[in-house]
C-alpha positions in Angstrom: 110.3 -48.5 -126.1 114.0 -47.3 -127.1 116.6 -48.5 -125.0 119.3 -47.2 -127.4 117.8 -43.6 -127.2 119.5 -41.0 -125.4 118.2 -38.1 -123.6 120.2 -35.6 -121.2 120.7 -36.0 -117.7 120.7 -33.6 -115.2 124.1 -32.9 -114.3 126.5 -30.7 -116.5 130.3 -30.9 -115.5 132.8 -28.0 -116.8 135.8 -29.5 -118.1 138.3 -26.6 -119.1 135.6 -24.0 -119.8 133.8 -26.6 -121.9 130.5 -28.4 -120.4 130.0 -32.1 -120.5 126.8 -33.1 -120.1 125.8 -36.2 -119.1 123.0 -38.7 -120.7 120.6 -41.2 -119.4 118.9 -43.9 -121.5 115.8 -43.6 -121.9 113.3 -46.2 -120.4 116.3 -47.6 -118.7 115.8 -49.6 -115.5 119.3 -49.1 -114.5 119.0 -45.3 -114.1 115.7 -45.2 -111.9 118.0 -47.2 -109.5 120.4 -44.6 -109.9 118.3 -42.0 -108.8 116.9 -44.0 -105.7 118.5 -43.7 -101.9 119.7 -46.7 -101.1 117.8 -48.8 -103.3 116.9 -52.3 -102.3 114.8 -55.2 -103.5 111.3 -54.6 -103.5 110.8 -57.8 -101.1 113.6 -56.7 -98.8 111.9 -53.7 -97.8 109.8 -56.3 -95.3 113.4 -56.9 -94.1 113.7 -53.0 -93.3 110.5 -53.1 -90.9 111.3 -56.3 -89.5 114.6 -54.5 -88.5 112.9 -51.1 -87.3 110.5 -52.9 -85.4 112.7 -55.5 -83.8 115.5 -53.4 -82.6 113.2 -51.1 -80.4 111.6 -53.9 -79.1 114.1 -55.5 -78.1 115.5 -52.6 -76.5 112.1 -52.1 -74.5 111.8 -55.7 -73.8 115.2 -55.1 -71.8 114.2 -52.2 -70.1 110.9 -53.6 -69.0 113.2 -57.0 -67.6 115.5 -54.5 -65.5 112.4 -53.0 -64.0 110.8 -56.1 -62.7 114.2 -56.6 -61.2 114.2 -53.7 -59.2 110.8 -54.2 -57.9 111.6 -57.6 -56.5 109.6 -59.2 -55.0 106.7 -58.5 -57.5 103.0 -59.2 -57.6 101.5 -62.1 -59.4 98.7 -60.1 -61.2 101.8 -57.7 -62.4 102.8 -60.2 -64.7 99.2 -60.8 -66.0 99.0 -57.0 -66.7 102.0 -57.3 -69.1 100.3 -60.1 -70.9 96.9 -58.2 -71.5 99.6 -55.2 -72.6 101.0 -57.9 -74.8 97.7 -59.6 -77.0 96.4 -55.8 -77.0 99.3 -54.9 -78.8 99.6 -57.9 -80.6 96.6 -57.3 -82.5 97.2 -54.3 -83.2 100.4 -54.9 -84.6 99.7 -57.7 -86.5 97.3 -55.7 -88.4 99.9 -53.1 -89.0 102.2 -56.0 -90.6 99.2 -56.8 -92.6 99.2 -53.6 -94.0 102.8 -52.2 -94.5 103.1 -56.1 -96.3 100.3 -55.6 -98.7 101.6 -51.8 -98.7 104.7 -53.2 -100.2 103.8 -56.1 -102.6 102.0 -53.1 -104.1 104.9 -50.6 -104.6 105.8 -50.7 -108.7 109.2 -51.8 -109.5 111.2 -54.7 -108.4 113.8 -51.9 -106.2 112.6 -49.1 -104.3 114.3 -47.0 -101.8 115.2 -48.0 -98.4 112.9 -45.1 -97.7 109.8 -46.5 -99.1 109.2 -49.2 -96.6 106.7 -47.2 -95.0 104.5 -44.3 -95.8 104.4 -41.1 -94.1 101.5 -42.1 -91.8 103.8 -44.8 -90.8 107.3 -42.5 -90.1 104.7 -40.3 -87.9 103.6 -42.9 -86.3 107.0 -44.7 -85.5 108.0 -40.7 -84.4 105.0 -40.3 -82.2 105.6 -43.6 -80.2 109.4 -42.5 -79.9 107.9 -38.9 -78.4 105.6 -41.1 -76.2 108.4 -43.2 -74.9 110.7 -39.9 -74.0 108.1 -38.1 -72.8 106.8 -41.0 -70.5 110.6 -41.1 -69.2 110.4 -37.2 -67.9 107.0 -37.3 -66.2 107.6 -37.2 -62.6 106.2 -39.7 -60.5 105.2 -42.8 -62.6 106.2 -45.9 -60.9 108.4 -48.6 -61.5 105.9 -51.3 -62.1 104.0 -49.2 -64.7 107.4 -49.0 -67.2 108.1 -53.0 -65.7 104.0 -54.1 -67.0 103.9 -51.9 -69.9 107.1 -52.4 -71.2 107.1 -56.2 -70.4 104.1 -56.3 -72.5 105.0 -53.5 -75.9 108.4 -55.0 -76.1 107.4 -58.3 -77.1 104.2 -57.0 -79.2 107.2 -55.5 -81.6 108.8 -58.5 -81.5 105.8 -60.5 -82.8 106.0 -57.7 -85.3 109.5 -58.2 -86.3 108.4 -62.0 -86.9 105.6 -61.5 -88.8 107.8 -59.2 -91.2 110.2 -61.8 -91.4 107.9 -64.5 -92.2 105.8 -62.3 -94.9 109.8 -61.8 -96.0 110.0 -65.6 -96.4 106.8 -66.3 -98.1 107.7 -63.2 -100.5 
């Protein structure tokens, strides 16, 4: 390994007709984080999905809140629908941690790119649920106490998820 080696780079400036080229060292660790989008701790990246799972969730945790208001008074076995919506997506998600956390204890390097905190099954997959959720809102004629169960119940399931992140973040 030759630290001191030079090689070119892949930019070429003009300078008064003349070209300046400029060099990376070889093997260098410094230049593979210069070539990454926002590049982050490898271990931080656990940080990143704790934050893309948390903020939705919190968001749909709110929105499910607001709709039990406006169905007052509600049903006792309304509430027990959001908790069965709740463990179901519970274990699904915490499976989902488990796998974006081994995912990235796996990634080479000790920085990667903000980017690389999921794969691209996991971007489709946060983009599909964000279809689901604007689709659900332009179907006519669901009711009220579906988005109050459902989202009383998915809210909190990315919440859990958000945790676990942030616990596999401490442990890391």
């Amino acid at each position: 390994m030759n630290k001191g080696k030079l090689i070119p780079g892949i930019c070429k400036v003009w300078l008064y007709d003349n070209p300046i080229y400029c060099y990376l060292r070889a093997n260098d660790q410094s230049t593979e984080t210069n070539n990454m989008i926002l590049p982050v701790l490898k271990k931080h990246l656990l940080l990143v999905n704790a934050v893309i799972w948390g903020l939705p969730g919190a968001m749909i945790l709110l929105k499910g809140v607001k709709a039990y208001v406006a169905l007052q008074p509600v049903a006792w076995w309304m509430y027990l629908v959001s908790l069965v919506v709740f463990v179901l997506f519970a274990l699904m998600f915490s499976k989902i941690v488990r796998k974006y956390s081994d995912r990235t204890a796996g990634l080479e390097g000790d920085r990667r790119s903000v980017f690389d905190a999921f794969s691209i099954k996991g971007y489709i997959l946060i983009t599909s649920m964000i279809l689901l959720g604007v689709a659900l809102k332009f179907i006519p004629g669901i009711p009220t106490a579906f988005f109050a169960t459902f989202y009383c119940g998915l809210g909190p399931g990315l919440l859990l998820a958000m945790l676990l992140f942030i616990r596999n973040w401490l442990e890391s």
